[in-house]
N, C-alpha and C positions, 0 to 999 in steps of 0.2 A: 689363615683362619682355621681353626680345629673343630672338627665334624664335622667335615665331607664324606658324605658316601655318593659312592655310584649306585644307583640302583637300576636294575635289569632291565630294561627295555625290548619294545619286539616294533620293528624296523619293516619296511615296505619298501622296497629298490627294484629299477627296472634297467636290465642290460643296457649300453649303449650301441647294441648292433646293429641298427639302423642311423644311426647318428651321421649327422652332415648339417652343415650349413650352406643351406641354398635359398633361405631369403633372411629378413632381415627385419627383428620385430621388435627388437631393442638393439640401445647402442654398441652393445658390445657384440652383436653379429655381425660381420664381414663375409658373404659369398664367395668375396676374392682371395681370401683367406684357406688354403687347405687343411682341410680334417684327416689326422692321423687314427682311424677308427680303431688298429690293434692296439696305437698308446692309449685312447681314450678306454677302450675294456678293461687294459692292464691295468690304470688309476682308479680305474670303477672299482676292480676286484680288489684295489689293494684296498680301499675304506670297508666294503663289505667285508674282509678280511679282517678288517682292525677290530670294526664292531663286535666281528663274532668271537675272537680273543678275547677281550673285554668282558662275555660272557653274555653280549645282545643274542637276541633271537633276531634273523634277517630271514624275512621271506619273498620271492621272487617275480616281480609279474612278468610276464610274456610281451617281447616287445614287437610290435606289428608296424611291418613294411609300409614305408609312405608314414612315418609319423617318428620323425627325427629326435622331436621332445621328449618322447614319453622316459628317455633315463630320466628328466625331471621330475620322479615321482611323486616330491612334493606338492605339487600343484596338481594333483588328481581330485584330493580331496581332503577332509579334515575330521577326523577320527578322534571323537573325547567323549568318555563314560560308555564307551559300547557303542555309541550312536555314531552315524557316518554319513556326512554334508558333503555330496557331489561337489563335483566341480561344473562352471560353466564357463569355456573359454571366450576371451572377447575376442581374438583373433580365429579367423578359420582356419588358417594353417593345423590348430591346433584342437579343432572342436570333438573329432573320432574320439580323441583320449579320453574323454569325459563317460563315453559308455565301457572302455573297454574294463575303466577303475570301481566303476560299480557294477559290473559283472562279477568281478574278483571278487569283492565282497558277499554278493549275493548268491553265486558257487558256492561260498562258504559258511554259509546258516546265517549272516547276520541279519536280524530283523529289522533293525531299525535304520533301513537306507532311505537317504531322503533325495531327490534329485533336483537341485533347482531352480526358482525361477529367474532369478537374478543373475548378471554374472560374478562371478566369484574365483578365482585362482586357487583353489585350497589354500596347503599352509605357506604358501608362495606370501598371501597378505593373510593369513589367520594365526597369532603368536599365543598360546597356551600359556600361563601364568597360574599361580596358587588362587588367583582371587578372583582376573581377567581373561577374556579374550581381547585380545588387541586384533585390530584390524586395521590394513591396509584403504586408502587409497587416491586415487588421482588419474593413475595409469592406465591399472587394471580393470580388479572390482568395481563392483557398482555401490555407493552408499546406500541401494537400498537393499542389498546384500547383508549389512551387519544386524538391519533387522531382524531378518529371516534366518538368521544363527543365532541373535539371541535367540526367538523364539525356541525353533529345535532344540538347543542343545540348555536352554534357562539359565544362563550363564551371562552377567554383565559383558556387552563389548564396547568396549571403547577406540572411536574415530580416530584414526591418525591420519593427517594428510601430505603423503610423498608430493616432493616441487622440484625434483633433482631428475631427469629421466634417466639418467646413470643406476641409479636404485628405483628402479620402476615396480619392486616386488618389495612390501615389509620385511621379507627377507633378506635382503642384499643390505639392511639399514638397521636392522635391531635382531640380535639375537638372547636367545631366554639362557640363563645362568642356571639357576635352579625355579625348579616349576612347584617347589614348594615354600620357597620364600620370597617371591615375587622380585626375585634376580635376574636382573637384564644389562646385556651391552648395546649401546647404540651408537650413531653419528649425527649429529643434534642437528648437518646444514640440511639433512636430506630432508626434512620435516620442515611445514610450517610454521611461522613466530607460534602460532597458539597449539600446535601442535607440542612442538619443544617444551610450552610452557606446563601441557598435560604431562607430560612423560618426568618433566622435573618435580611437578608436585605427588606423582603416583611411585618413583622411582629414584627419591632426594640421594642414594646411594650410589648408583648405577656406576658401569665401568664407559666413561665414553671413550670413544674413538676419534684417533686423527686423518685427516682427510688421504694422506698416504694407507693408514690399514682399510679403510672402509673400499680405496680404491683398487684394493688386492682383492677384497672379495671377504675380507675377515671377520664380517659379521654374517656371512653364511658359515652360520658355523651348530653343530650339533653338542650339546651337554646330558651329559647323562647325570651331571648331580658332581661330578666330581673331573672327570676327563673331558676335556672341550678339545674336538677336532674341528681344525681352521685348517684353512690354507696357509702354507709352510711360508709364500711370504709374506704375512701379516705380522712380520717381527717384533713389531711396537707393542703386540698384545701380548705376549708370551709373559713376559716381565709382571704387568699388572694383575693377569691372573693368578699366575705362580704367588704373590703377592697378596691374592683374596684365598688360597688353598685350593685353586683348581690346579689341573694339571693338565697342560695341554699339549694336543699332541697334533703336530702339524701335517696336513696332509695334499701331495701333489695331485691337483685334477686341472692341470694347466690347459691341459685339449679339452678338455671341458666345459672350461672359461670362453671359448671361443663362441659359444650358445649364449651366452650369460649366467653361467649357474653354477655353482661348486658345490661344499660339503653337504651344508643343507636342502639343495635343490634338488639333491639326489637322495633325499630321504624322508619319506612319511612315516610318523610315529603311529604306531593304532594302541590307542588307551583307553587305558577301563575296558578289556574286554568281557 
């Protein structure tokens, strides 16, 4: 398809130097499992690396001891029009990170942090679209979380409800193509019958996914408008996008995956600033 642009993006990512698995809060953590922490850095550095070829702006949050998550930057929080929606984590394994994300922010002049009452995963279950917020949940967030984003941010959200706990995050189940044509890939088992049935009427286009790519991790994936970085085995996807004018470019965060989280999980967009 002709008239893809990448447009410039500025990126939020957190080292993975604290990184390990040592409990277990989705299916795809294994304790028994060892974490190669220098390959996990090297696969961090190598997407931070692509980004910033590409011509992104990546900037770095500080990753603090006893908080194994936080390379999941995505799920800090959720950053659209300048405005920025904390996170509240449902597990406490996980709950520190929620202030450390809106420090960052708030070190840095933003006015409009909101912290909140609900729980909520950032863009873990929050998907930015030209028209929508899509949101997540079943697992994570709370349904009455998408309220309290609409609110803040005045932006329709629309309910989706995960029933896979393999994709326990909207992330791991739908990723956004272009955020200005309401461009999205998904995997239709991960969702609800009426869930499915929203996304087909909102999204009659969409690139769906088969239950092999979705189970690489291929819908964590990042677009900038024209380059989409997935995970290198999500091979089924490569073809289809090539296919719609994206260009995609595949990327190793195998030791990664052993958390549950790949391209996307390890990236928050901040927009509209």
């Amino acid at each position: 398809m002709p008239g893809r642009r990448a447009i410039p993006r500025r990126y939020l990512m957190c080292p993975p130097a604290h990184f390990e698995v040592t409990y277990s809060i989705n299916p795809w953590m294994d304790p028994a499992k060892p974490v190669d922490v220098p390959l996990a850095l090297a696969q961090w550095e190598d997407l931070r690396d692509r980004y910033r070829s590409l011509g992104h702006r990546v900037d770095e949050l500080e990753p603090l001891p006893g908080l194994p998550d936080m390379v999941f930057a995505a799920n800090g929080t959720t950053v659209l029009d300048g405005r920025v929606l904390g996170a509240r984590f449902a597990h406490p394994q996980r709950t520190a990170e929620a202030a450390a994300h809106l420090d960052w922010f708030r070190e840095r002049g933003y006015a409009a942090v909101h912290e909140p009452v609900h729980i909520n995963e950032g863009e873990g279950d929050f998907a930015v679209t030209a028209s929508y917020l899509l949101a997540g949940r079943g697992f994570r967030s709370s349904p009455l979380s998408h309220a309290e984003a609409q609110e803040f941010f005045g932006r329709p959200v629309i309910g989706l409800d995960l029933v896979d706990p393999r994709y326990y995050h909207l992330d791991t189940a739908l990723a956004v193509l272009d955020d200005e044509a309401d461009e999205v890939m998904y995997y239709p088992e991960a969702f609800s019958p009426g869930s499915r049935a929203v996304l087909e009427r909102l999204f009659p286009d969409a690139l769906i996914a088969t239950e092999p790519d979705a189970a690489a991790f291929g819908l964590n994936a990042v677009s900038d408008g024209l380059h989409v970085l997935l995970p290198q085995a999500a091979v089924g996807l490569f073809e289809p996008l090539r296919a719609r004018g994206f260009e995609p470019v595949g990327m190793d965060l195998s030791e990664l995956l052993k958390g549950g989280g790949s391209v996307k999980c390890c990236t928050s967009e901040l927009r509209g600033e």
